[in-house]
N, CA, C, O and CB atoms as a CASP TS submission, in Angstrom:
PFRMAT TS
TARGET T0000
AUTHOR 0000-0000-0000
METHOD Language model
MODEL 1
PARENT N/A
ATOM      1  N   UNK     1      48.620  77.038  -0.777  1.00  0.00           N
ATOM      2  CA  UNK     1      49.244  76.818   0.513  1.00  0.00           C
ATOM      3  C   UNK     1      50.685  77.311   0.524  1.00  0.00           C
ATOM      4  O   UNK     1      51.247  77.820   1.494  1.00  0.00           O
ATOM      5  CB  UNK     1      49.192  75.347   0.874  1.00  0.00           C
ATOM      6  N   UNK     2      51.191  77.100  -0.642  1.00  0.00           N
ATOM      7  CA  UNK     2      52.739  77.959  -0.543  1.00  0.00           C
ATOM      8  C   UNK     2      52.850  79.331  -0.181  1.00  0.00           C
ATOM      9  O   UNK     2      53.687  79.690   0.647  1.00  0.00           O
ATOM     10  CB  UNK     2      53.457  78.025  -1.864  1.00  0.00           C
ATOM     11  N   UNK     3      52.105  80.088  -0.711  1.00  0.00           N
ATOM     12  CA  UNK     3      51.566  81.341  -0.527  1.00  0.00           C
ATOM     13  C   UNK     3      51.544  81.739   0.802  1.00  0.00           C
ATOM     14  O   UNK     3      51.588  82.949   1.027  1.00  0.00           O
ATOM     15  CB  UNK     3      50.345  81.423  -1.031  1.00  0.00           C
ATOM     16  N   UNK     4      51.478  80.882   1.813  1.00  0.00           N
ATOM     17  CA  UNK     4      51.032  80.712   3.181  1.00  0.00           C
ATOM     18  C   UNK     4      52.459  81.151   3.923  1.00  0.00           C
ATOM     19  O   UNK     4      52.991  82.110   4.481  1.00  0.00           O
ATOM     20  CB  UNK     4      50.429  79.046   3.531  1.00  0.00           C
ATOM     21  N   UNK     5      52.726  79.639   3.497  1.00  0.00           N
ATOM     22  CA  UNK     5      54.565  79.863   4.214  1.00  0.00           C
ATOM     23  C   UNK     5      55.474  80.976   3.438  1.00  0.00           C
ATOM     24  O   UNK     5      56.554  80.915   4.026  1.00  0.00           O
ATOM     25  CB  UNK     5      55.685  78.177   3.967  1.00  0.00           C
ATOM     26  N   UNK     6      55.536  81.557   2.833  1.00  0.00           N
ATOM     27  CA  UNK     6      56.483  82.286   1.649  1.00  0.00           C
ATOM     28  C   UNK     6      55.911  83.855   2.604  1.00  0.00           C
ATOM     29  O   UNK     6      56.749  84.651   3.027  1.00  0.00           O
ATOM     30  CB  UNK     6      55.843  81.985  -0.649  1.00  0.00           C
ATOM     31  N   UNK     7      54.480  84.058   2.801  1.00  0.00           N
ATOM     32  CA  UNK     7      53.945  85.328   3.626  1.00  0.00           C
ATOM     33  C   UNK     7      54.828  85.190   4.979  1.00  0.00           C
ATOM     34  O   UNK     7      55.470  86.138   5.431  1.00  0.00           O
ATOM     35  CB  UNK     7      52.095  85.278   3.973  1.00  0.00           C
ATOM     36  N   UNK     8      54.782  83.718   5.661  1.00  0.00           N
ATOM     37  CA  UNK     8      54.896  83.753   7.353  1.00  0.00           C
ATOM     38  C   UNK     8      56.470  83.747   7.300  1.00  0.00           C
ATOM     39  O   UNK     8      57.213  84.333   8.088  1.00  0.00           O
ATOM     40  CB  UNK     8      54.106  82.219   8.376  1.00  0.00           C
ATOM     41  N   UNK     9      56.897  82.854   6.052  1.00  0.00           N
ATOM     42  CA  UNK     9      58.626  83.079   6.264  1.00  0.00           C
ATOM     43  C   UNK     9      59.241  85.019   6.257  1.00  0.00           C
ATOM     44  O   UNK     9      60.282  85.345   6.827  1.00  0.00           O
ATOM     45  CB  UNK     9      59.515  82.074   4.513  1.00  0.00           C
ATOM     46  N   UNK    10      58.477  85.880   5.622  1.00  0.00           N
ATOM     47  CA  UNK    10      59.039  86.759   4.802  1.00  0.00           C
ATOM     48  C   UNK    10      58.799  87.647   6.107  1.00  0.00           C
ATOM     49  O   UNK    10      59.666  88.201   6.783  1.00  0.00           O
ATOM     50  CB  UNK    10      58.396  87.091   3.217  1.00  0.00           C
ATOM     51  N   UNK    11      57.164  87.653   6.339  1.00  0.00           N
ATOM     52  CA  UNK    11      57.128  88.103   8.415  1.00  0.00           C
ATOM     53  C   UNK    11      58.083  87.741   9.339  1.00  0.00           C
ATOM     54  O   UNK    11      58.602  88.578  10.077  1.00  0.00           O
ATOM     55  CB  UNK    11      55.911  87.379   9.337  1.00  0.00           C
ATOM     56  N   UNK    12      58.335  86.682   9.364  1.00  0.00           N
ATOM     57  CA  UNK    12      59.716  85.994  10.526  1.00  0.00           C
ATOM     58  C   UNK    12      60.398  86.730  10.330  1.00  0.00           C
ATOM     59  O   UNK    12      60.754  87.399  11.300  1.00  0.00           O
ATOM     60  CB  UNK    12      60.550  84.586  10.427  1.00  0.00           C
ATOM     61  N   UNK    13      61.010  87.063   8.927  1.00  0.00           N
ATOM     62  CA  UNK    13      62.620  87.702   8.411  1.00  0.00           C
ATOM     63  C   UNK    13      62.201  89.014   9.016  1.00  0.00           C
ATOM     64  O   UNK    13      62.904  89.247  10.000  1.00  0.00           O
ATOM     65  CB  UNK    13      63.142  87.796   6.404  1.00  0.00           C
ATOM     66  N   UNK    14      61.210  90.067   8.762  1.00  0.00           N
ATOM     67  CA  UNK    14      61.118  91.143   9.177  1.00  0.00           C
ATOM     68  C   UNK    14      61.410  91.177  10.573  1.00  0.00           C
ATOM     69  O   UNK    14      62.412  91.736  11.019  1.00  0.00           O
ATOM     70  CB  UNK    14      60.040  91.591   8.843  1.00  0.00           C
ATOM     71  N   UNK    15      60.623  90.636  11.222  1.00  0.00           N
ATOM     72  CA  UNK    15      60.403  90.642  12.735  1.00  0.00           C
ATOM     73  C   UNK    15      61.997  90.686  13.575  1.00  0.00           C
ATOM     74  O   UNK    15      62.340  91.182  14.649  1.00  0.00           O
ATOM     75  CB  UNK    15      59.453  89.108  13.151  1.00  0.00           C
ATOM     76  N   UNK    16      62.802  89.850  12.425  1.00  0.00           N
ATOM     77  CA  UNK    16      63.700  89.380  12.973  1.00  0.00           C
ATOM     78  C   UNK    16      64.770  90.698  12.723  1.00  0.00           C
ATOM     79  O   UNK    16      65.309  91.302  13.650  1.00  0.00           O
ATOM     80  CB  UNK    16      63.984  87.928  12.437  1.00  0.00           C
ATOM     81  N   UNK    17      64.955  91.003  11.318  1.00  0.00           N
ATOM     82  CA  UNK    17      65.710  92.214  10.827  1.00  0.00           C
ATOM     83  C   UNK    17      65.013  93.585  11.493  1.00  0.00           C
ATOM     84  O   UNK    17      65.474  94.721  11.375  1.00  0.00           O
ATOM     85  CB  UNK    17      65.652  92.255   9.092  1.00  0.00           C
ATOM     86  N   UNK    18      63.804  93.219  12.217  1.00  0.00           N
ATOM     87  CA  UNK    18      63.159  94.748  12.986  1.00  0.00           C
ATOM     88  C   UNK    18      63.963  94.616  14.282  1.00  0.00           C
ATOM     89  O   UNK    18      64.528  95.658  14.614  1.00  0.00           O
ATOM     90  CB  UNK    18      61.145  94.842  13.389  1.00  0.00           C
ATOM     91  N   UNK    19      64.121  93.654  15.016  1.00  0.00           N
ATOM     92  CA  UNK    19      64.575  93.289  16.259  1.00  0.00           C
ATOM     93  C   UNK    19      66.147  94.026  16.305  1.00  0.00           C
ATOM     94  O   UNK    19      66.490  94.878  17.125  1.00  0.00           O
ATOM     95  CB  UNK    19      64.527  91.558  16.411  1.00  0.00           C
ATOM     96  N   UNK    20      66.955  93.487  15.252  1.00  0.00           N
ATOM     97  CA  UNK    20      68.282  93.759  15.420  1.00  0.00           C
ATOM     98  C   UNK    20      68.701  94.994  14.985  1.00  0.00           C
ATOM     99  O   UNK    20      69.663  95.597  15.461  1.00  0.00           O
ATOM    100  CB  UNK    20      68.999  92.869  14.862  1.00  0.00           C
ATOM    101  N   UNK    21      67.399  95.717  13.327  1.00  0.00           N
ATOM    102  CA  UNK    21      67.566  97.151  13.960  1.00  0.00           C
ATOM    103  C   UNK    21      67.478  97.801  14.993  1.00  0.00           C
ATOM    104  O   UNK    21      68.130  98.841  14.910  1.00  0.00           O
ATOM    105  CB  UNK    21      67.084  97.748  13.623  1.00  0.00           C
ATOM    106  N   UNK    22      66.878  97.648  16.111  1.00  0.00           N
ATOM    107  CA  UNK    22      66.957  98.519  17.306  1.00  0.00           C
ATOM    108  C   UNK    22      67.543  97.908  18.480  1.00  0.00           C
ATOM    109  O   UNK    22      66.962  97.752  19.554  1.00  0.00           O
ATOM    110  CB  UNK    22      65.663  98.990  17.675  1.00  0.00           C
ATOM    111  N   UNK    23      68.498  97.640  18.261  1.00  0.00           N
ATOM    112  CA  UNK    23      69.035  96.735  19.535  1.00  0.00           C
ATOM    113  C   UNK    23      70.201  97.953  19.862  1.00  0.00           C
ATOM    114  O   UNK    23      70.500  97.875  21.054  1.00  0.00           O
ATOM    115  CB  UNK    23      69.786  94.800  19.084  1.00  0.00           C
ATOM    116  N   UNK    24      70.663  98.629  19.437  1.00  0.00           N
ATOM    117  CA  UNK    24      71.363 100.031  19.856  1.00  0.00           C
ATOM    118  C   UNK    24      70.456 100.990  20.595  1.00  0.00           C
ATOM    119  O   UNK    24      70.751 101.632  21.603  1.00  0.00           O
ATOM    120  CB  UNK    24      71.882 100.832  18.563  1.00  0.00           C
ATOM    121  N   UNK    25      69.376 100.989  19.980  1.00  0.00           N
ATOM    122  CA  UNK    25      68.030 101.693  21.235  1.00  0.00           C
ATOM    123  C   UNK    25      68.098 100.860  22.435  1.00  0.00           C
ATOM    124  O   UNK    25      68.277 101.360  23.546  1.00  0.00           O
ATOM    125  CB  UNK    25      66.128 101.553  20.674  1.00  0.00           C
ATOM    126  N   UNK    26      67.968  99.674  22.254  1.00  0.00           N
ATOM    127  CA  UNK    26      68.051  98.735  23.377  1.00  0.00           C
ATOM    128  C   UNK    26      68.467  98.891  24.720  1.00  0.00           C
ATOM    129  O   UNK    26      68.126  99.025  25.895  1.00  0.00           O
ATOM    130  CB  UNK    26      68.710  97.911  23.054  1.00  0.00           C
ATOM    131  N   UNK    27      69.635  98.776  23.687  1.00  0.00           N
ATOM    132  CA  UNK    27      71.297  99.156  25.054  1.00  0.00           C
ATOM    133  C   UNK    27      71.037  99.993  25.689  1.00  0.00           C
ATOM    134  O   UNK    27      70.831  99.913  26.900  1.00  0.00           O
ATOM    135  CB  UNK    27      72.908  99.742  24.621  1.00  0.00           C
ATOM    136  N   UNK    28      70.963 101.465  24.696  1.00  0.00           N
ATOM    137  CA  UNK    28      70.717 102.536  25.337  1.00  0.00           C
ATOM    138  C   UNK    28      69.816 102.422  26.140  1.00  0.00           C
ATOM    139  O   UNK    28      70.024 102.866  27.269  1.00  0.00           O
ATOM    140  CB  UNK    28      70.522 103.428  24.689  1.00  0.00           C
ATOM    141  N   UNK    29      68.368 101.723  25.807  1.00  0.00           N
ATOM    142  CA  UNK    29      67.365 101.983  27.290  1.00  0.00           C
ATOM    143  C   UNK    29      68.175 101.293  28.369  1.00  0.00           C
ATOM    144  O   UNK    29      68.472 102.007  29.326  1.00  0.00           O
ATOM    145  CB  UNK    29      65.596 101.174  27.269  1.00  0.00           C
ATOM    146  N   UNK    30      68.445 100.468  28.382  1.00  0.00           N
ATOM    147  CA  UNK    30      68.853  99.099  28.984  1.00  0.00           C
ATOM    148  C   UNK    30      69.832  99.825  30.247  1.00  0.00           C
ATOM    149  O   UNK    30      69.736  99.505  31.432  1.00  0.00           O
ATOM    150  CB  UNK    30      69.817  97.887  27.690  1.00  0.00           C
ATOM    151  N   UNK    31      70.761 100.844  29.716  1.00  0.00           N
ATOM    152  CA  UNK    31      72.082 101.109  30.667  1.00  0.00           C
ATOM    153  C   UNK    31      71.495 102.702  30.365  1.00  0.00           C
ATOM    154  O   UNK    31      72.233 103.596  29.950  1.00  0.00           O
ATOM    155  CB  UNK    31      74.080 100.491  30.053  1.00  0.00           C
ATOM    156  N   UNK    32      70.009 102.889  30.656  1.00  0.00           N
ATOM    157  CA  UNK    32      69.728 104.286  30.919  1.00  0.00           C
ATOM    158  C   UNK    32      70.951 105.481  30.758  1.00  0.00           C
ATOM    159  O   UNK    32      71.417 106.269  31.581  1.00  0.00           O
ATOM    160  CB  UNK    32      69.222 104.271  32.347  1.00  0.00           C
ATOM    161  N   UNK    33      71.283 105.216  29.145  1.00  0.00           N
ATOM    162  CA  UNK    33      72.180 106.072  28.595  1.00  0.00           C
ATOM    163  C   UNK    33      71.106 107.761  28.703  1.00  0.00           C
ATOM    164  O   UNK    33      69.877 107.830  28.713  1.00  0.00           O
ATOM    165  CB  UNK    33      72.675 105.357  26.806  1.00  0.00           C
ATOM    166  N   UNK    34      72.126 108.937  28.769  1.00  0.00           N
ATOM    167  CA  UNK    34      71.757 110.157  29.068  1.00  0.00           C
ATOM    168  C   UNK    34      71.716 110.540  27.307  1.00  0.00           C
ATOM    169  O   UNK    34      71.613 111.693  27.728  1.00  0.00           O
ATOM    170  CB  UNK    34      72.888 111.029  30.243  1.00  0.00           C
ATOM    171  N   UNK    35      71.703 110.634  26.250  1.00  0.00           N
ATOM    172  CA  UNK    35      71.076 110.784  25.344  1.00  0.00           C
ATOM    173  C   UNK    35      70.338 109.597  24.582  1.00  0.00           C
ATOM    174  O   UNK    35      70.718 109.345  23.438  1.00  0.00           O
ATOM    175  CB  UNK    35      71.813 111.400  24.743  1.00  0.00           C
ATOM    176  N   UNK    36      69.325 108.866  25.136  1.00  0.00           N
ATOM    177  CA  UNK    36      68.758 107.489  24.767  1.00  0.00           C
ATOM    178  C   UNK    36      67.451 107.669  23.841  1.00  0.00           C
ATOM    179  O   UNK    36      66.891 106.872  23.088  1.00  0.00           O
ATOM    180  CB  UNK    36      68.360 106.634  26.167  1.00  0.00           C
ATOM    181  N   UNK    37      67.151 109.105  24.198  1.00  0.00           N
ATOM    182  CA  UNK    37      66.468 109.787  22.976  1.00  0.00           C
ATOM    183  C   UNK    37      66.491 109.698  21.873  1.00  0.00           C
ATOM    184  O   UNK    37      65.732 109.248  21.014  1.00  0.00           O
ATOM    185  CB  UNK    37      66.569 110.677  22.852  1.00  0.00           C
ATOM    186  N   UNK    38      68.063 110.473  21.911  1.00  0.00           N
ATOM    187  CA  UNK    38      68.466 111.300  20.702  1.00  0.00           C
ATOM    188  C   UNK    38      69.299 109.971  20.064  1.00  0.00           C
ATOM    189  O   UNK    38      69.358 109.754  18.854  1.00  0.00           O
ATOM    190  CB  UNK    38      69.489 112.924  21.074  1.00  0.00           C
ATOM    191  N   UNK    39      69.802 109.295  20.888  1.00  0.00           N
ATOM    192  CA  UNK    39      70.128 107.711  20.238  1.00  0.00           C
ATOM    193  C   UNK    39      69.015 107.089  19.566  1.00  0.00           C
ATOM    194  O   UNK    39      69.458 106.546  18.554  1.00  0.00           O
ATOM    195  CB  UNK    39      70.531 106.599  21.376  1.00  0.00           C
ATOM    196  N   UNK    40      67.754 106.918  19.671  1.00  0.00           N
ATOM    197  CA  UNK    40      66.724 106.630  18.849  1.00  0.00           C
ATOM    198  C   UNK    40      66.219 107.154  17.623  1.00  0.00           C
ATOM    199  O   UNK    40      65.847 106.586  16.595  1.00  0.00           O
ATOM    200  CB  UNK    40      65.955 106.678  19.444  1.00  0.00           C
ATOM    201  N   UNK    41      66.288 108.426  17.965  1.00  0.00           N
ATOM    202  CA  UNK    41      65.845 109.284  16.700  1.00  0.00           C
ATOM    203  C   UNK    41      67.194 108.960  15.271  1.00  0.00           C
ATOM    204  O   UNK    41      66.996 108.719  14.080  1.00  0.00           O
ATOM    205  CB  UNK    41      65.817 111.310  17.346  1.00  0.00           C
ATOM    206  N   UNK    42      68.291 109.069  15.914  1.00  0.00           N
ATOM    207  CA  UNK    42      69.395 108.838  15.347  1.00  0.00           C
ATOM    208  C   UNK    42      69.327 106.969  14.402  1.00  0.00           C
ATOM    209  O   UNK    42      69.375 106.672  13.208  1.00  0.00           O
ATOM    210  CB  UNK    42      70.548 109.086  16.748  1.00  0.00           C
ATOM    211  N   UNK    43      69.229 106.303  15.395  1.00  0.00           N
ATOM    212  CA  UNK    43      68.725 105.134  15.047  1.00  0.00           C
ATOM    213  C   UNK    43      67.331 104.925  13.755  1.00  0.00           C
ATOM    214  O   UNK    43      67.246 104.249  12.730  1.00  0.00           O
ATOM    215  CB  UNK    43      68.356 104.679  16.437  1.00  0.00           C
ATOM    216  N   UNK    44      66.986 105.279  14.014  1.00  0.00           N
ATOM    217  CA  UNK    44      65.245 105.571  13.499  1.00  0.00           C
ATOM    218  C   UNK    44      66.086 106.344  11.807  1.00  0.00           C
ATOM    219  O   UNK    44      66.310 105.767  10.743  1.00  0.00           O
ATOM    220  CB  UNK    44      63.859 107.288  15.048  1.00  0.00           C
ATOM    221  N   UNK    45      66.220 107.068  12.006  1.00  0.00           N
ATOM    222  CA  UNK    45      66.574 108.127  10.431  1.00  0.00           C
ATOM    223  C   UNK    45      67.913 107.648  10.147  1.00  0.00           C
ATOM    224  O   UNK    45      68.205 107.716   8.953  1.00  0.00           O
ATOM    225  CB  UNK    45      66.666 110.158  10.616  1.00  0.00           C
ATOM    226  N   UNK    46      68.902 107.134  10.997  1.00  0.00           N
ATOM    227  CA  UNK    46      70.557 106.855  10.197  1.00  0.00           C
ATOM    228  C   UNK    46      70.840 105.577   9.948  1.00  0.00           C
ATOM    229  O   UNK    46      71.698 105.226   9.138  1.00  0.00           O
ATOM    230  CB  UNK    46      71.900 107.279  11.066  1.00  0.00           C
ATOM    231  N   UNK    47      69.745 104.375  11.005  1.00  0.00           N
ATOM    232  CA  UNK    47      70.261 103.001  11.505  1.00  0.00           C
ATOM    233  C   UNK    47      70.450 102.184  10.023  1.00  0.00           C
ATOM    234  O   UNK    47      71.283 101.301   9.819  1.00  0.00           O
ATOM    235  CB  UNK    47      69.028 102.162  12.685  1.00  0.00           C
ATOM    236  N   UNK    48      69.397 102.739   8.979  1.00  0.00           N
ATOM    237  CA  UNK    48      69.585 101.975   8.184  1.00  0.00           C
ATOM    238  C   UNK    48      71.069 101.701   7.138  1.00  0.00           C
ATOM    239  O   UNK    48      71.462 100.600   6.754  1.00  0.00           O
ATOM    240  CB  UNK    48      68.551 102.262   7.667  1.00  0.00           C
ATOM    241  N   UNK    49      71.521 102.651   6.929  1.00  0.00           N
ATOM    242  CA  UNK    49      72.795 102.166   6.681  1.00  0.00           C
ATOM    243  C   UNK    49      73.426 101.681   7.384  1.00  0.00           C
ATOM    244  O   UNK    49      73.167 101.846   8.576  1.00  0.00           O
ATOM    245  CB  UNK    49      73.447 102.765   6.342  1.00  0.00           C
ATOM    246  N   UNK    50      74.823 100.653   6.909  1.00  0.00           N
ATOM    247  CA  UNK    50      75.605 100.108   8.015  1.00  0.00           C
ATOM    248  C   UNK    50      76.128 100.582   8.711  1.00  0.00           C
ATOM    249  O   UNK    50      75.956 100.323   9.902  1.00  0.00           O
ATOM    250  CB  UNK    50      76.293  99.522   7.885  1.00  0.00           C
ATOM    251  N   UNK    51      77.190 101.683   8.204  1.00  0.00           N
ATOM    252  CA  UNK    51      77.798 102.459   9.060  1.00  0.00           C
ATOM    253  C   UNK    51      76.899 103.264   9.862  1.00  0.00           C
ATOM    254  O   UNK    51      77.200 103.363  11.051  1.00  0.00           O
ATOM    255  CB  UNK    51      78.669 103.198   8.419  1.00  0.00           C
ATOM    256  N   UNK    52      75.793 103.896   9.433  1.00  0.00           N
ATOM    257  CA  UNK    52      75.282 104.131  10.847  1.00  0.00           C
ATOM    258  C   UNK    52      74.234 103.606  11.236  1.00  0.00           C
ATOM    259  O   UNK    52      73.132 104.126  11.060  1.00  0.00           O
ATOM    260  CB  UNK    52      75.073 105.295  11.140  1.00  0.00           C
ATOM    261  N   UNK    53      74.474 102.189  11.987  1.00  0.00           N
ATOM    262  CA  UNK    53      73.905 101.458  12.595  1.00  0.00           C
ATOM    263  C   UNK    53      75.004 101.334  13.738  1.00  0.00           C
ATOM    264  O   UNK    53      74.889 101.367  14.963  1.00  0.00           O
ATOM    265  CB  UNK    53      73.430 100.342  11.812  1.00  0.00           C
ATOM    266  N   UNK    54      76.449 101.131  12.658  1.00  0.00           N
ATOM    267  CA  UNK    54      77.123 100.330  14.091  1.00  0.00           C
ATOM    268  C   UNK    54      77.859 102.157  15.007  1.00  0.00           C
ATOM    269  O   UNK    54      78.241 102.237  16.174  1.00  0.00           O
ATOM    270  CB  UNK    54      79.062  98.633  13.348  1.00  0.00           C
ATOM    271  N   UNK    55      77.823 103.399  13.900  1.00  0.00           N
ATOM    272  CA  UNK    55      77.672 104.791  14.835  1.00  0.00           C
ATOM    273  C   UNK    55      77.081 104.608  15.841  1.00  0.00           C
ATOM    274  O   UNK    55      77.558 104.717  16.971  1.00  0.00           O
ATOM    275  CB  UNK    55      76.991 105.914  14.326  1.00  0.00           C
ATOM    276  N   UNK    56      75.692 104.233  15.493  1.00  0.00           N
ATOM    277  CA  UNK    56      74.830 104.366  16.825  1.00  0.00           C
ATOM    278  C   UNK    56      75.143 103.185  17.491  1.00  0.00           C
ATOM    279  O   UNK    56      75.207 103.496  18.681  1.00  0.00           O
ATOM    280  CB  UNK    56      73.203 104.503  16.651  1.00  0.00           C
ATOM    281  N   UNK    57      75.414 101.779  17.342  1.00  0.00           N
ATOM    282  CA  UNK    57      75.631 101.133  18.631  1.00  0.00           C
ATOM    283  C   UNK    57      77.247 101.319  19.345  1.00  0.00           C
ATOM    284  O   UNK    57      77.720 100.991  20.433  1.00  0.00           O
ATOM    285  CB  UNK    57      75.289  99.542  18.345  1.00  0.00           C
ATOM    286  N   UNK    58      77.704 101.897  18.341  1.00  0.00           N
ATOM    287  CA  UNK    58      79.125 102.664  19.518  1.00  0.00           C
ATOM    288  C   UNK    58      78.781 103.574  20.423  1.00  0.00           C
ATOM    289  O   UNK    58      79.340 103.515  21.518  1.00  0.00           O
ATOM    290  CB  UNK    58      80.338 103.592  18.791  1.00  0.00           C
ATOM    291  N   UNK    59      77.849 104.554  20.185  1.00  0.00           N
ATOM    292  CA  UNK    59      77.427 105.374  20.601  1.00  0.00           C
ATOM    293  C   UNK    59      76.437 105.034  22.214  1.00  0.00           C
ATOM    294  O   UNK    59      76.337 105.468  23.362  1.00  0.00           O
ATOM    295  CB  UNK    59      76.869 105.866  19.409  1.00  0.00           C
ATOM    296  N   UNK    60      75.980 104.179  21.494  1.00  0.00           N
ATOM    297  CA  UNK    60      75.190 103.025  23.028  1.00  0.00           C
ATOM    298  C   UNK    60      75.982 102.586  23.904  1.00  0.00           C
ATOM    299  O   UNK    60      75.788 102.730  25.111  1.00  0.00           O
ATOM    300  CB  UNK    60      74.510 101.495  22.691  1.00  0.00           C
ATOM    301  N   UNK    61      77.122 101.908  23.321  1.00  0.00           N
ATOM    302  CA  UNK    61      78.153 101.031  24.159  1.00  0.00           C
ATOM    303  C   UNK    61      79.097 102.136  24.974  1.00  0.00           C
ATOM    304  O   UNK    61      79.666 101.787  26.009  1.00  0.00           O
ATOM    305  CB  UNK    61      79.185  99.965  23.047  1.00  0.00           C
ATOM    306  N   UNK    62      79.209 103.258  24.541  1.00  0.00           N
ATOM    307  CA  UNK    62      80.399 103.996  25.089  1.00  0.00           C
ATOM    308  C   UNK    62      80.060 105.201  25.449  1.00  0.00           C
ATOM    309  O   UNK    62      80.881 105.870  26.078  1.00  0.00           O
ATOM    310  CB  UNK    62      81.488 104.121  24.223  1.00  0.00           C
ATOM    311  N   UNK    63      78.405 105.893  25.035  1.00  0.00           N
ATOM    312  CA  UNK    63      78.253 106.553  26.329  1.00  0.00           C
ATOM    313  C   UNK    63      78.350 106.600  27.212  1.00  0.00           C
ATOM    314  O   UNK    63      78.774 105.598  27.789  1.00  0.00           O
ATOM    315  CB  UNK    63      77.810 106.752  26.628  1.00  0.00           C
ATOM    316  N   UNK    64      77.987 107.949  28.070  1.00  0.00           N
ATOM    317  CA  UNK    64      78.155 107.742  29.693  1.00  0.00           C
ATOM    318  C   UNK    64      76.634 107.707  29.983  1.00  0.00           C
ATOM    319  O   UNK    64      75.834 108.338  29.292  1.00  0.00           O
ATOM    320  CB  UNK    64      79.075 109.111  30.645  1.00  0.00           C
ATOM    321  N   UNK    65      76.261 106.910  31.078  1.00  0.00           N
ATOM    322  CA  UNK    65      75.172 106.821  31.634  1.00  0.00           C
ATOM    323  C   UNK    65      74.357 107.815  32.852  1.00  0.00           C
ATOM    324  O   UNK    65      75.028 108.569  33.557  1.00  0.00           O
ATOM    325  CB  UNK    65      75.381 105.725  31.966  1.00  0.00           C
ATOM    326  N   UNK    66      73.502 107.761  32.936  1.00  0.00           N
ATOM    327  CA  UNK    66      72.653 108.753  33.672  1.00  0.00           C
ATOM    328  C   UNK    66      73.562 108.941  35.049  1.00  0.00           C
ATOM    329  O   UNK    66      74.033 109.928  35.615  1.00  0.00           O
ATOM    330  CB  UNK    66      70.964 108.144  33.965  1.00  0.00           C
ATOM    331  N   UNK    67      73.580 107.237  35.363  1.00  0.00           N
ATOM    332  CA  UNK    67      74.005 107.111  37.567  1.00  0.00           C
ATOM    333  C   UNK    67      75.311 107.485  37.324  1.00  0.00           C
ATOM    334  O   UNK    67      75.814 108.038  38.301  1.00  0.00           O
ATOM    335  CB  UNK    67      74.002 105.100  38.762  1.00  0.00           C
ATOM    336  N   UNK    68      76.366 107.331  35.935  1.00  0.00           N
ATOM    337  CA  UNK    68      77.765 107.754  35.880  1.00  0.00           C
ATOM    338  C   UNK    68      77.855 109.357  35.996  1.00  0.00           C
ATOM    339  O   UNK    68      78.801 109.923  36.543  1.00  0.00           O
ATOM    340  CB  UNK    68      78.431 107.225  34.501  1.00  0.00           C
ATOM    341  N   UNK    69      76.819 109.982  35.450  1.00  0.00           N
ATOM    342  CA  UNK    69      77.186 111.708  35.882  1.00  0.00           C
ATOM    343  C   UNK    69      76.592 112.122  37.087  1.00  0.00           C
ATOM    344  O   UNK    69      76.822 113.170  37.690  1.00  0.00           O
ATOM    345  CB  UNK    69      76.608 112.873  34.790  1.00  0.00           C
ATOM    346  N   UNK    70      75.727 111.126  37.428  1.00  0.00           N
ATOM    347  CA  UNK    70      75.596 111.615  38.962  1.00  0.00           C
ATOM    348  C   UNK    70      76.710 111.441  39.506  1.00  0.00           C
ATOM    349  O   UNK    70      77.124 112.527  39.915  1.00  0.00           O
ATOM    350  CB  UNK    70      74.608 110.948  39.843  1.00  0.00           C
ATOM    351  N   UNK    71      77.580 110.413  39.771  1.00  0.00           N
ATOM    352  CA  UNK    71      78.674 110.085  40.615  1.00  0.00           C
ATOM    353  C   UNK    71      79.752 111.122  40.276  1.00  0.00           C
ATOM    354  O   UNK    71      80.596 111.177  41.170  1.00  0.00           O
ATOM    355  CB  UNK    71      79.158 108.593  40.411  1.00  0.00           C
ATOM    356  N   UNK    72      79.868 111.549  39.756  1.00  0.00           N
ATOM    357  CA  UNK    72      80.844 112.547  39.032  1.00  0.00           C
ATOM    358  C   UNK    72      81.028 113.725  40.174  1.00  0.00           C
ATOM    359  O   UNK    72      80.143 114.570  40.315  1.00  0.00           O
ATOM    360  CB  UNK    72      80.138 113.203  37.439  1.00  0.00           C
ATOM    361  N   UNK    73      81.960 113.734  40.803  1.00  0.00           N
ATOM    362  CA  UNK    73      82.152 114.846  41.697  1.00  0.00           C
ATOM    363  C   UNK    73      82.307 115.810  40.919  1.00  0.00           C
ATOM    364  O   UNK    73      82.927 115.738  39.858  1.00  0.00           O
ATOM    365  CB  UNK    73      83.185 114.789  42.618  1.00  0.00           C
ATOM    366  N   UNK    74      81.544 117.216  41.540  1.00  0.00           N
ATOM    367  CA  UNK    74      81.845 118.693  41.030  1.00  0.00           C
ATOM    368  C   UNK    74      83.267 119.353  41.191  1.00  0.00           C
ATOM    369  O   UNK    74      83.828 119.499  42.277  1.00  0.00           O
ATOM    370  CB  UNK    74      80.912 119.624  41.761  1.00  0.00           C
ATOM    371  N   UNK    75      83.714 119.688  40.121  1.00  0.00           N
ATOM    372  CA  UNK    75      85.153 120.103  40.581  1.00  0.00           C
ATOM    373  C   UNK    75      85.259 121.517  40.826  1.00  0.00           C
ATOM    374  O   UNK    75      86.313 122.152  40.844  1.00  0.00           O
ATOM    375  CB  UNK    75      86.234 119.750  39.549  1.00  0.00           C
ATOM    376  N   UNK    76      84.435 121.839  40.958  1.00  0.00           N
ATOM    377  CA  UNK    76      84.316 123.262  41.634  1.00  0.00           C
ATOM    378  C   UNK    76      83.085 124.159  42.114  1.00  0.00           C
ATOM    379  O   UNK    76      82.491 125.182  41.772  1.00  0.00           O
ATOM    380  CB  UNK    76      84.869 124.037  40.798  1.00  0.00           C
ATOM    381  N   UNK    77      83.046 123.149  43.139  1.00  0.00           N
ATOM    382  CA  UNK    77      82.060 123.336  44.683  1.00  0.00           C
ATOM    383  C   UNK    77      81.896 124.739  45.082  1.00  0.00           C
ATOM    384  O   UNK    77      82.699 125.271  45.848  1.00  0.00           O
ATOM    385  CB  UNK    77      82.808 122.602  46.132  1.00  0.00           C
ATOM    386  N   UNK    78      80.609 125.527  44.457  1.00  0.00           N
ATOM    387  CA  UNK    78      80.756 126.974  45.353  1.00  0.00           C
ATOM    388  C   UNK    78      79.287 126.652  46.087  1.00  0.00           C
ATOM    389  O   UNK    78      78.828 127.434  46.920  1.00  0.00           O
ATOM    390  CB  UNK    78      80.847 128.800  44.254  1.00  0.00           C
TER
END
């Protein structure tokens, strides 16, 4: 029966350490960032180190978003 809980505790931990790896994908879906792609893939192959984990959630937080370059007036209207 230990065997039991020691499997379901060690699943929880994953589930849980899977969750907070992709929470920089998250964002990015979340605030329909304009490279939310390439933020994943990035995530996916770099997230695991620290430093680039928190690359990519700077990268989430301080992109510009899709509706922000729409609003973006053209500065040179022909």
């Amino acid at each position: 029966m230990t065997h039991f809980w020691i499997t379901l505790a060690n699943l929880a931990i994953f589930a849980v350490v899977g969750l907070i790896y992709f929470i920089p994908s998250y964002i990015a879906a979340r605030r329909k960032h304009r490279s939310a792609t390439a933020l994943l893939a990035v995530n996916v192959f770099a997230g695991w180190a620290v430093a680039g984990w928190f690359a990519v959630l700077a990268w989430a937080l301080l992109g510009e978003r899709e509706d922000d370059v729409a609003l973006t007036p053209n500065p040179d209207p022909r």
